[in-house]
C-alpha positions as CSV (number, residue, x, y, z in Angstrom):
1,X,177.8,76.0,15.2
2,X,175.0,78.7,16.4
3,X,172.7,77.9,19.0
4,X,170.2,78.9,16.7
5,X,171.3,75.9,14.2
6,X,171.2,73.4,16.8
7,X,167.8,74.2,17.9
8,X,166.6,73.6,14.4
9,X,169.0,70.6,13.7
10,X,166.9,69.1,16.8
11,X,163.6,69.9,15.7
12,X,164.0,68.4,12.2
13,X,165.1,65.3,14.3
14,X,162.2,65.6,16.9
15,X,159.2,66.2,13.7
16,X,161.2,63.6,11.7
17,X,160.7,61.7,15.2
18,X,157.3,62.0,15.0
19,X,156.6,61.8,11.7
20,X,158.2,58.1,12.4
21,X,156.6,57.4,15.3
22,X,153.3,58.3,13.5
23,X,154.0,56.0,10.3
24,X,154.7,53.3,13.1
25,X,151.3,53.7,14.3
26,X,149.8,54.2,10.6
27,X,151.2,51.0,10.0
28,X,150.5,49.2,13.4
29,X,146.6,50.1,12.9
30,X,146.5,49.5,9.5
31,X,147.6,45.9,10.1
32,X,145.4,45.6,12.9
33,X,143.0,46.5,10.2
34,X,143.7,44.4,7.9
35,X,144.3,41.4,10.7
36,X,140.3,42.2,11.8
37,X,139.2,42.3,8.0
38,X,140.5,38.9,7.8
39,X,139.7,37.4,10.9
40,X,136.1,39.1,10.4
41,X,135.6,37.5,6.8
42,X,136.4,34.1,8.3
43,X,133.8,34.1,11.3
44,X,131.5,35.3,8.6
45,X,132.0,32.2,6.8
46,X,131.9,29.7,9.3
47,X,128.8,32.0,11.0
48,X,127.2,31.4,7.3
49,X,128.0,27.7,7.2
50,X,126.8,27.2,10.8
51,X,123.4,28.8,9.5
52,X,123.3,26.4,6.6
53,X,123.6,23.5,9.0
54,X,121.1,24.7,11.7
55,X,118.8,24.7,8.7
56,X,119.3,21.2,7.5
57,X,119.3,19.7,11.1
58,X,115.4,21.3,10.8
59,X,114.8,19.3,7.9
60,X,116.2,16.2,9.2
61,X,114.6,15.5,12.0
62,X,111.4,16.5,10.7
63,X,111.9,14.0,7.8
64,X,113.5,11.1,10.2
65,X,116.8,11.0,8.9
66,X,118.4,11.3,12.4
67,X,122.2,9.9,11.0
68,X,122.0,13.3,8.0
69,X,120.9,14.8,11.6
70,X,123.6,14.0,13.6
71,X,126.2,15.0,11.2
72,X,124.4,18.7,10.8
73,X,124.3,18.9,14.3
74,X,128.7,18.5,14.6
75,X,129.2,20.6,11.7
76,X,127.1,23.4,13.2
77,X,129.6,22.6,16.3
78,X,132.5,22.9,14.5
79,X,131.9,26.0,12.7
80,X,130.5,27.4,15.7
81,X,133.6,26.6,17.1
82,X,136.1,28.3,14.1
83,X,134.0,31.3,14.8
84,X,134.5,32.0,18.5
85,X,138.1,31.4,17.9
86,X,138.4,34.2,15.3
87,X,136.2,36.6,17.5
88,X,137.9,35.7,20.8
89,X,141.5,37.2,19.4
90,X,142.5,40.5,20.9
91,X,142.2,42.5,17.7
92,X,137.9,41.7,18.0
93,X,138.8,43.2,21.9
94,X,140.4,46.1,21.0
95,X,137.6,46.8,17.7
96,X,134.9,47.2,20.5
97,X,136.2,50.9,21.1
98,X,135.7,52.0,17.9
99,X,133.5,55.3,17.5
100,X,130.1,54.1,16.1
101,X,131.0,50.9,14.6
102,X,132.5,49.5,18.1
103,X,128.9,48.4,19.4
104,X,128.3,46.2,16.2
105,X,131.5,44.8,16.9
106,X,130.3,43.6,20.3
107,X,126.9,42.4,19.4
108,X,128.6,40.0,17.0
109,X,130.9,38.8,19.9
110,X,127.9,38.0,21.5
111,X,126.3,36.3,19.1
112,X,129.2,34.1,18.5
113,X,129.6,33.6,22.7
114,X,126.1,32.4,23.0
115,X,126.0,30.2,20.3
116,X,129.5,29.0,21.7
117,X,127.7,28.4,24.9
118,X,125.1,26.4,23.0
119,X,128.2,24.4,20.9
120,X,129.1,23.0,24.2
121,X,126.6,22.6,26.5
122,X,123.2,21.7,24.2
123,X,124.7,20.2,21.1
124,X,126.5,17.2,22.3
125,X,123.5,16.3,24.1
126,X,121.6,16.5,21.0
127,X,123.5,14.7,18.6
128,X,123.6,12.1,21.1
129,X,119.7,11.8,21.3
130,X,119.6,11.9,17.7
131,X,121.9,9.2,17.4
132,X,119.5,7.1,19.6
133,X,116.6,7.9,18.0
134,X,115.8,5.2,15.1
135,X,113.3,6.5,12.9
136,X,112.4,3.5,10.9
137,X,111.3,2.1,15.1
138,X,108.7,4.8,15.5
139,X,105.7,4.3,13.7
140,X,102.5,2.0,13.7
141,X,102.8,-1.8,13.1
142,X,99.9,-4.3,12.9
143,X,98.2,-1.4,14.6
144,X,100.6,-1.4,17.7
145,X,102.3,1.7,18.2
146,X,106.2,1.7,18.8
147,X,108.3,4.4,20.1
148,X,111.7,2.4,19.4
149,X,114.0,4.8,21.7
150,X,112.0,7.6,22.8
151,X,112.1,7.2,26.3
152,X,115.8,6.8,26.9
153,X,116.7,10.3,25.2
154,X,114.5,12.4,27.1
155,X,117.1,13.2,30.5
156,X,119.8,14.4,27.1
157,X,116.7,16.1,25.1
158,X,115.4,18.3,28.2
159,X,119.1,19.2,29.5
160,X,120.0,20.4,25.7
161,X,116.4,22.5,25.5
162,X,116.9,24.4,28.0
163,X,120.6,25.4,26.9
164,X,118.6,26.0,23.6
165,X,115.8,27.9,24.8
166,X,117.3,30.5,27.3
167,X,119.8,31.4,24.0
168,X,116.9,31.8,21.7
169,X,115.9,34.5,24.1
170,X,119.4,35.6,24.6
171,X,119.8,36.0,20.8
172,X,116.4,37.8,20.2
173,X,117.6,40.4,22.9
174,X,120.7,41.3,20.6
175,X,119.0,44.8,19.1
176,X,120.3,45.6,15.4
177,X,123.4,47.2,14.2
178,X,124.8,50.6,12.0
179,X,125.6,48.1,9.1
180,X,122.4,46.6,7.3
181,X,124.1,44.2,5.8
182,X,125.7,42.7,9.2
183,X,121.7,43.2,10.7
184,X,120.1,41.0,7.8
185,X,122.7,38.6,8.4
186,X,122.0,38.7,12.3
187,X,118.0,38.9,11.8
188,X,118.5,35.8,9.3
189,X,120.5,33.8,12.0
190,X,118.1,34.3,15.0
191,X,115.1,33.5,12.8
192,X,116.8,30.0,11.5
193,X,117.8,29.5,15.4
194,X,114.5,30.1,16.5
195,X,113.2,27.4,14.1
196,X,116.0,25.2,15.7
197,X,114.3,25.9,19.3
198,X,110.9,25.9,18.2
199,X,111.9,21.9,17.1
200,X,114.1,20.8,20.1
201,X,111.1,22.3,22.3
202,X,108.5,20.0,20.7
203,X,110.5,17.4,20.1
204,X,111.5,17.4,23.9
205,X,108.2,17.6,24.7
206,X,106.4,15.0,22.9
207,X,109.6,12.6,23.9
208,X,108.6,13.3,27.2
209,X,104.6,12.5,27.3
210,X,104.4,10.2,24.2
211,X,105.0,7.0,26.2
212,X,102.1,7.7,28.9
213,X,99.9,8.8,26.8
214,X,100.0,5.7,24.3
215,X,99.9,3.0,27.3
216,X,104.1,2.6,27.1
217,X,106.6,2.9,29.5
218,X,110.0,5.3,29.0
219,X,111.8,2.2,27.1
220,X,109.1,2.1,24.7
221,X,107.8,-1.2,26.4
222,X,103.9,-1.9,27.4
223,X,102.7,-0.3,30.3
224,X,99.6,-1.8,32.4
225,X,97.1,1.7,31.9
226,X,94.9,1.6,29.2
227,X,94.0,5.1,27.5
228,X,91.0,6.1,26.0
229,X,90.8,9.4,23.8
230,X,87.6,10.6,22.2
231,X,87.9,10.8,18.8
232,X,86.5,14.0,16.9
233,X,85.8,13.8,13.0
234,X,85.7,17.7,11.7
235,X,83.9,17.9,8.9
236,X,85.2,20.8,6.7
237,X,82.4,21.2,4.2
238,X,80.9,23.3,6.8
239,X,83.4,25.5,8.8
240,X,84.4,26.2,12.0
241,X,87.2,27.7,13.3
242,X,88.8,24.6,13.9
243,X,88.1,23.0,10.8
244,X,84.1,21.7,10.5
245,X,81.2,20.3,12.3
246,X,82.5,17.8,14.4
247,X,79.1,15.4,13.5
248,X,81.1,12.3,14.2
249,X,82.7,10.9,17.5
250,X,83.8,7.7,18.1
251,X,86.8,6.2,21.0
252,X,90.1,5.3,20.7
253,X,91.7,2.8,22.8
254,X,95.1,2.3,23.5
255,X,96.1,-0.6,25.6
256,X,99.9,-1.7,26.0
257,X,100.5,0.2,22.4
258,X,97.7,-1.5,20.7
259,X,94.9,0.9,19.0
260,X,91.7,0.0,19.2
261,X,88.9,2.2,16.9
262,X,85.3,2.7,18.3
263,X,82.1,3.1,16.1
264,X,81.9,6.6,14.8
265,X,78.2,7.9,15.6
266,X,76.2,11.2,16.1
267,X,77.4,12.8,19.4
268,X,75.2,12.2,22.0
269,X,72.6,15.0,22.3
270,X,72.0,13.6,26.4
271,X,75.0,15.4,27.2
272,X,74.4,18.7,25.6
273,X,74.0,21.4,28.0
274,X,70.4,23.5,28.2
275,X,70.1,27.2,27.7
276,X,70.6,28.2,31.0
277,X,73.4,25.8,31.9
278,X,74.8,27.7,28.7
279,X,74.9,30.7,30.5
280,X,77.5,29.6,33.5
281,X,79.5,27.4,31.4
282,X,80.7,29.5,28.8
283,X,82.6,32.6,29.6
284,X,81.0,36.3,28.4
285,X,83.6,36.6,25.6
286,X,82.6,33.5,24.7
287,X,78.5,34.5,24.4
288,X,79.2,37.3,22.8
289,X,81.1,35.9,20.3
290,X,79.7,32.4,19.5
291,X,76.3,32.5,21.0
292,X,75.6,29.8,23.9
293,X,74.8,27.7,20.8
294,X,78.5,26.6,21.9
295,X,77.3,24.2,24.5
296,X,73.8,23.4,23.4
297,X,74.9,22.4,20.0
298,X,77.8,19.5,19.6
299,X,77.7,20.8,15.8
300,X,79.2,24.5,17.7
301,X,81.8,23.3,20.1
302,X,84.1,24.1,18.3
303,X,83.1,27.7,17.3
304,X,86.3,29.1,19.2
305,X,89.9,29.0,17.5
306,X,90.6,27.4,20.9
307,X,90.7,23.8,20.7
308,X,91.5,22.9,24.4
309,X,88.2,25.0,25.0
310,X,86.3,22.4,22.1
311,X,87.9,19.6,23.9
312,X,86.8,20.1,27.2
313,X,83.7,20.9,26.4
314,X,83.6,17.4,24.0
315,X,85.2,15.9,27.2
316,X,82.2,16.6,29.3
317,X,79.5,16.1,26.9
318,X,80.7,12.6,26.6
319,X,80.6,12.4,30.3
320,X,77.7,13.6,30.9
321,X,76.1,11.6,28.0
322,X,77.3,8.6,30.8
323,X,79.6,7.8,28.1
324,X,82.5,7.7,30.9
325,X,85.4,9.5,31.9
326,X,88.0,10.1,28.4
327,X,91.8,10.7,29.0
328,X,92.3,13.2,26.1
329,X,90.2,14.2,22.8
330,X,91.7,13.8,19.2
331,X,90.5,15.9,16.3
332,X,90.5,14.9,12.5
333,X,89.5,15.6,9.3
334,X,88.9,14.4,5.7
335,X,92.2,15.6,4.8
336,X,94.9,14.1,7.6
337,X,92.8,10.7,5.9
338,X,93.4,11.4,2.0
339,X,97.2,12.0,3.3
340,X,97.4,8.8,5.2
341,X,96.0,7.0,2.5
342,X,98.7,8.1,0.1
343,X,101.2,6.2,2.2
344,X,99.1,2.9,2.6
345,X,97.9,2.6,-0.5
346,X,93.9,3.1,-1.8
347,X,91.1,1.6,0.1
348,X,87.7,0.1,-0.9
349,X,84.8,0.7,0.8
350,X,81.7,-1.9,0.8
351,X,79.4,0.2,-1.7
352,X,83.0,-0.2,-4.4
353,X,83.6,3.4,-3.8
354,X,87.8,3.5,-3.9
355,X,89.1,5.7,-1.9
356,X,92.8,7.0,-2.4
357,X,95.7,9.5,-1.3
358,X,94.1,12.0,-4.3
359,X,90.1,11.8,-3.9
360,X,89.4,11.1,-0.5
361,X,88.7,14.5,0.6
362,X,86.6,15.6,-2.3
363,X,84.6,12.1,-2.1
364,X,83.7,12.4,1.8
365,X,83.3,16.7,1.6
366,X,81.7,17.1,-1.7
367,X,81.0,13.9,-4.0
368,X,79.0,12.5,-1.2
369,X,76.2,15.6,-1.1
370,X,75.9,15.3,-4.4
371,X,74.7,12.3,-4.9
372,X,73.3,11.3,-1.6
373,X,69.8,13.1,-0.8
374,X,69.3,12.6,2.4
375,X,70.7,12.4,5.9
376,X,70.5,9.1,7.2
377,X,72.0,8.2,3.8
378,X,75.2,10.5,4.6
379,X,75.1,9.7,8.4
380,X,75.5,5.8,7.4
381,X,77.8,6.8,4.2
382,X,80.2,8.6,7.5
383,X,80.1,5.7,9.5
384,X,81.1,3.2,7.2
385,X,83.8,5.4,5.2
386,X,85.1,6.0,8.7
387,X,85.8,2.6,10.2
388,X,87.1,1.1,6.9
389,X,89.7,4.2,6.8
390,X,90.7,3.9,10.1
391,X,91.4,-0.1,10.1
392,X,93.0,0.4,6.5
393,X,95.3,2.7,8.0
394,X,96.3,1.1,11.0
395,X,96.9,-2.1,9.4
396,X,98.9,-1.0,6.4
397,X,101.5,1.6,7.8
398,X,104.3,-1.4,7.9
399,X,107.3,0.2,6.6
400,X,106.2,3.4,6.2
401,X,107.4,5.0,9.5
402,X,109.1,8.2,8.3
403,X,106.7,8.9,5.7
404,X,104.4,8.7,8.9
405,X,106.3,11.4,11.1
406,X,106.7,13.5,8.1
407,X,102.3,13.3,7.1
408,X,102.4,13.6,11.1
409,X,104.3,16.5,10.9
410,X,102.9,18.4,8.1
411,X,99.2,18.1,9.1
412,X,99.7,19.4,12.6
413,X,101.7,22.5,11.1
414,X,98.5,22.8,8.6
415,X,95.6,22.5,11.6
416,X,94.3,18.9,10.0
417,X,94.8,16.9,13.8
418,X,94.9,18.4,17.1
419,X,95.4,16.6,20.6
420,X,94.1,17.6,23.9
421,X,95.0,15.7,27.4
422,X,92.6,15.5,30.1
423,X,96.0,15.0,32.4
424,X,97.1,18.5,33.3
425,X,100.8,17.5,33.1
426,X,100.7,16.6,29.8
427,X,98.4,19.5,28.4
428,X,101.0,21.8,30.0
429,X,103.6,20.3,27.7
430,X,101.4,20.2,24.6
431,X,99.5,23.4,25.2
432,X,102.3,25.6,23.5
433,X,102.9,23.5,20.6
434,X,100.9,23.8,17.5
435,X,99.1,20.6,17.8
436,X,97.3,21.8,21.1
437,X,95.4,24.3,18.8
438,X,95.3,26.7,21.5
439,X,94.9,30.7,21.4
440,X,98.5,32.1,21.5
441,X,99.2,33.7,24.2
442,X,102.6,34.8,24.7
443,X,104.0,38.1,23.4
444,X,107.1,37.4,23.0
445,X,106.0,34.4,19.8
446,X,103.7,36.6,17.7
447,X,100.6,34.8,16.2
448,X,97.6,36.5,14.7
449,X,94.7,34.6,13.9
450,X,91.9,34.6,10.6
451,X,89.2,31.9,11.5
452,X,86.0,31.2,9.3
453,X,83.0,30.0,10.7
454,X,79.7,29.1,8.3
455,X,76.7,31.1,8.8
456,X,74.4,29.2,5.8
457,X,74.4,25.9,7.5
458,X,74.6,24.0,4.0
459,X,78.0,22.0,3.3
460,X,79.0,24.8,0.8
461,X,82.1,25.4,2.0
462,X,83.8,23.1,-0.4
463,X,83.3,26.0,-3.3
464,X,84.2,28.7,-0.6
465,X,88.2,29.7,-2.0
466,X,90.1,30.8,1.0
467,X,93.6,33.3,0.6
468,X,95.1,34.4,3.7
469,X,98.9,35.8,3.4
470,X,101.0,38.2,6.0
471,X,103.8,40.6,5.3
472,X,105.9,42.4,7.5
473,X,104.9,46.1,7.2
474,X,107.3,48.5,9.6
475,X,108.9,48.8,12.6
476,X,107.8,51.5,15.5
477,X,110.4,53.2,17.4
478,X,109.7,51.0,20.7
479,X,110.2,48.1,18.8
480,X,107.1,46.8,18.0
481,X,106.7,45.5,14.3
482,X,103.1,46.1,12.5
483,X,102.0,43.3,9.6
484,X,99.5,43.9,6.9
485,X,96.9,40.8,6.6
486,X,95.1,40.5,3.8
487,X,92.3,38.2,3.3
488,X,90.4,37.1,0.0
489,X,87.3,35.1,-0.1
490,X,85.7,33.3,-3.4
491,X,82.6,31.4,-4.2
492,X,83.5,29.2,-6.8
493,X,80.6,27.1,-7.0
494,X,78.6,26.7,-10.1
495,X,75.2,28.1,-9.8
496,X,73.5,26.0,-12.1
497,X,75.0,22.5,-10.5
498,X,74.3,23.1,-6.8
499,X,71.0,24.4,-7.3
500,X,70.5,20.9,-9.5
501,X,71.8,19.3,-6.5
502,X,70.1,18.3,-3.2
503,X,69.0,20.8,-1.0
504,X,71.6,19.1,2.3
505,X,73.8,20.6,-0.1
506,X,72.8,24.5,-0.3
507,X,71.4,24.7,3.2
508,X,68.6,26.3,4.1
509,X,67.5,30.4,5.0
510,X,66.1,31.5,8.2
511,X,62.4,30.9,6.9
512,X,63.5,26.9,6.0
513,X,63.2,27.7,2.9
514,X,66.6,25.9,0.2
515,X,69.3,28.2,-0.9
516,X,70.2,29.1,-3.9
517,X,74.0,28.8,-3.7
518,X,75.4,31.7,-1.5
519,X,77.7,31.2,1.0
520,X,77.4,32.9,4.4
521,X,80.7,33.0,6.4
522,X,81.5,34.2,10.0
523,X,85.2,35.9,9.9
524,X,87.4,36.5,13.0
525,X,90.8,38.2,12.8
526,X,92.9,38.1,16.0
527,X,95.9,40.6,17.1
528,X,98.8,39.0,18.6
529,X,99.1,38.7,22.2
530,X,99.5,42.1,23.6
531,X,99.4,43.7,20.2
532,X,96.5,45.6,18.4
533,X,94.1,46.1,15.2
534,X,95.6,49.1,14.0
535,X,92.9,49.7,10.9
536,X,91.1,47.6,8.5
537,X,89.0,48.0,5.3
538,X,85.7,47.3,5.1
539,X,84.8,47.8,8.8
540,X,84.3,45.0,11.0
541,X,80.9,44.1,12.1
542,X,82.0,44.1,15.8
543,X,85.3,44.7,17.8
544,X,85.6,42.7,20.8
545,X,88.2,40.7,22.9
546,X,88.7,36.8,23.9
547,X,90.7,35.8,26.5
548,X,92.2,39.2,26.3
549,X,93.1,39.2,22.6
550,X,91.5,41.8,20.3
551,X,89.7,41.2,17.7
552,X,87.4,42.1,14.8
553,X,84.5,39.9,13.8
554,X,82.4,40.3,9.7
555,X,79.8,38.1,8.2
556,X,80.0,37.8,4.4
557,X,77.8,36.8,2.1
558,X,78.9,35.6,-1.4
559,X,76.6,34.5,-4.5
560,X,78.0,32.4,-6.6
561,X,81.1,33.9,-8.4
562,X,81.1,36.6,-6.2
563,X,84.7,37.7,-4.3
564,X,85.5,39.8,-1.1
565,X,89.0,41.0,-0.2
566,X,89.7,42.6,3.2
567,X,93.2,44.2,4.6
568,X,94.2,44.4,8.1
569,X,97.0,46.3,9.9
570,X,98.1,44.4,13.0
571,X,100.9,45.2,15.4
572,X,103.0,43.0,17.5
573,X,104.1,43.5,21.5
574,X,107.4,45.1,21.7
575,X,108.3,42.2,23.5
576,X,108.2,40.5,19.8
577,X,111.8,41.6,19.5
578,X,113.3,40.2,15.9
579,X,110.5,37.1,16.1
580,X,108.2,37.2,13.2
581,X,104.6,37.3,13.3
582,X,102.9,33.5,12.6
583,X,99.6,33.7,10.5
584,X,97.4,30.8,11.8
585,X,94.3,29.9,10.1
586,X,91.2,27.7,9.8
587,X,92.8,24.8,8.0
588,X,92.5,24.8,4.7
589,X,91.1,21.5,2.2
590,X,94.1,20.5,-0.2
């Protein structure tokens, strides 16, 4: 045999060799493939399913049902837990260093670790507090507040926040991926987590200061310090940012659990402050925005979005009135009352008027200037209306507790009852939750604002059709995310009947002349914290700032019938991330 025929006897061997050694390989990755494909379609699911569950524990909690809540909570473990174990097999590892698609691989290993983190360390600590937390013991009974539990879960509640908290931020910090599809998915997930933390954090919260603040100890049993709140009654036939004149004010007392409801009255005028006072108390943004009418007016405290601001300066009005020292202010409205009353049940007031869970709010803002002429009439109508509400309602909420957390719930979200402490420990934990009312002011949450305030000083604003909606716009290349606002105003009044009506009713022009039906409104749109107004159509009267946000300020004028429509560009920090922008608005009346 020729040396030249061995030579090619042992390349055929050597390329058959290869060829082997390459069909090896072929084979090797593509059952690495098709192990990752399969491993990656299970986390998917239980990633899915875990989603599902973080979005009924929401619901759960906000409804009372803390048993449906506890079992969310372990199945959110336990897919959690499925998911980790498929992305902590070597395959995932090895995935990492694929070209291009290797850093999507990562960011869903993270994802997975962190919620893993939270799996262990935040939701056994949760489902425990849920467990202790008995619903149908929280509520009002005889008028006696009862916190059942609260007290005893707030060491487990705090411990699983913070686990919570710190992975919301890890989670938002995750940037986006190559593959859409796996970027929805991951957008989706930290949204429905953030709703998750968003609820742990109040509900931490409120565990924690509820028991002081309603004269009870941790266990839920009486204390020995009394608390008295003043009691603000918005009225939202005329607006303000916060809702309406606050004409009425009366106390509430709260002594070992028991409330106690004051006569509601006109606000004392002694403790309004004079011009010049004006001028030192409120800040510049806050004269050039809402006049120094702010502080010599009680009907204007509450011209500013901020209700902590209205509160204080309530607080001190009251004081200075030598109405005494208050420990918080409460603010409510026509509406949190029509709610209430469709869990107790219709009440009947001394003139036979019946009020009920369907009428209440179109009686006391509408009904009432139609037929009553003038206002002592009205004042005395208020007073009355007010005290038989509030006993009706404390004495008839027996067995209603988790229809009373969920009507608790929902009219904080909408704006209908905010709560300031005059104890700085406790406004710190309610001041970022939304039943504080306060200006946002963190860049990382996103909240823009659209607040009305009336300019015709009639009680018109019942006809006056509100439609404020946001939508996500685009995204700049540093990250922040612009929003287009769009605002639509409507007079809906009948010209005919409110100009047959009295003239408390229409208001009166500059020269004290009666109206004739037009509606004059005041409207303030706010960029988020650190963000900006990037345009808007029609121009703004004025741009300004308060309290460092930007801003853009119109008065409007609508004749019966008449419409206005506005659009407004707003952009978000950068430091936004993947959290959505949150619209807040003047409360609307149901």
């Amino acid at each position: 045999m020729s040396r030249e025929h061995i030579k090619r006897i042992k390349r055929r061997k050597r390329i058959r060799n290869i060829l082997i050694a390459v069909a090896v390989v072929l084979l090797a990755l593509a059952g690495m493939a098709a192990w990752f494909a399969t491993s990656a379609t299970k986390a998917k699911s239980e990633i899915e399913a875990a989603v599902q569950s973080a979005s009924g524990i929401q619901e759960q909690v906000s409804s009372g049902d803390t048993a449906s809540a506890k079992t969310s909570i372990n199945a959110f473990a336990a897919h959690i837990d499925a998911a980790y174990a498929q992305t902590r097999q070597p395959v995932w590892r090895l995935a990492e260093f694929m070209p291009y698609y290797g850093s999507d691989v990562k960011a869903a290993r993270d994802v997975v670790s962190i919620l893993k983190d939270v799996s262990i360390n935040a939701l056994p600590k949760l489902a425990d507090s849920a467990a202790a937390l008995d619903f149908d013991k929280i509520g009002i009974k005889d008028g006696t507040i009862q916190l059942g539990d609260m007290g005893t879960v707030v060491q487990n509640l705090d411990a699983a926040n913070q686990v919570i908290s710190d992975a919301s931020v890890r989670l938002n910090n995750i940037s986006g991926t190559h593959i859409p599809q796996l970027t929805e998915a991951l957008n989706t997930g930290k949204t429905k987590f953030k709703e998750l933390a968003d609820l742990t954090d109040m509900v931490t919260r409120m565990a924690d200061i509820m028991p002081a603040m309603f004269d009870l100890d941790q266990t839920g049993q009486t204390n020995s310090t009394p608390r008295t709140y003043l009691v603000l009654a918005q009225n939202n036939a005329e607006l303000r940012a916060t809702g309406g004149i606050p004409t009425s004010w009366s106390t509430l007392t709260i002594d070992q659990g028991k409330l106690s409801m004051g006569t509601f009255d006109t606000p004392p005028r002694a403790g309004l402050y004079s011009e010049s006072e004006a001028q030192s108390v409120l800040t510049p943004d806050e004269r050039n925005l809402f006049s120094t009418k702010m502080a010599t007016d009680y009907q204007d405290i509450n011209f500013t979005p901020d209700f902590p601001r209205t509160a204080e300066l309530a607080s001190d009005i009251w004081q200075r009135a030598g109405r005494g020292n208050v420990d918080g202010v409460i603010s409510v409205d026509p509406v949190l009352l029509q709610r209430l009353l469709k869990i107790t049940g219709p009440v009947a007031l001394v003139d036979n008027t019946v009020l009920n869970g369907d009428n209440a709010a179109q009686v006391i803002l509408n009904q009432t200037y139609l037929t009553m002429s003038t206002q002592s009439e009205q004042n005395a109508f208020f007073a009355m209306t007010a005290a038989h509400v509030f006993d009706h309602v404390l004495h008839n909420l027996n067995g209603h507790n988790r229809e009373l957390v969920t009507t608790m719930r929902e009219a904080v979200t909408d704006g209908h009852v905010y709560i300031w402490s005059a104890h700085e420990e406790e406004q710190e934990k309610i001041q970022n939750t939304a039943i504080s009312g306060a200006l946002a002011s963190n860049p990382a949450k996103p909240v823009a604002g659209v607040y009305f305030n009336d300019g015709t000083m009639s009680k018109m604003d019942w006809y006056l059709k509100r439609e404020v909606t946001s939508a996500y716009d685009k995204t700049y290349p540093n990250g922040a995310k612009q929003y287009t606002i769009h605002i639509k105003l409507t007079n809906t009044a009948d010209a005919a009947q409110v100009n047959a009506a009295p003239d408390l009713l229409r208001g009166y022009d500059a020269n004290g002349q009666p109206r004739h039906g037009e509606i004059e409104t005041v409207m303030y749109v706010y960029a988020p914290d650190e963000g900006r107004l990037v345009d808007w159509d029609p121009q703004f009267d004025q741009i300004a700032t308060h309290d460092t946000l930007t801003l853009g300020a119109k008065t409007i004028t609508l004749q019966p019938g008449e419409s206005f429509e506005a659009t407004v560009h707003v952009l978000a920090s950068p430091k936004a991330g993947s959290n959505a922008l949150v619209l807040r608005q003047t409360p609307l009346v149901d």
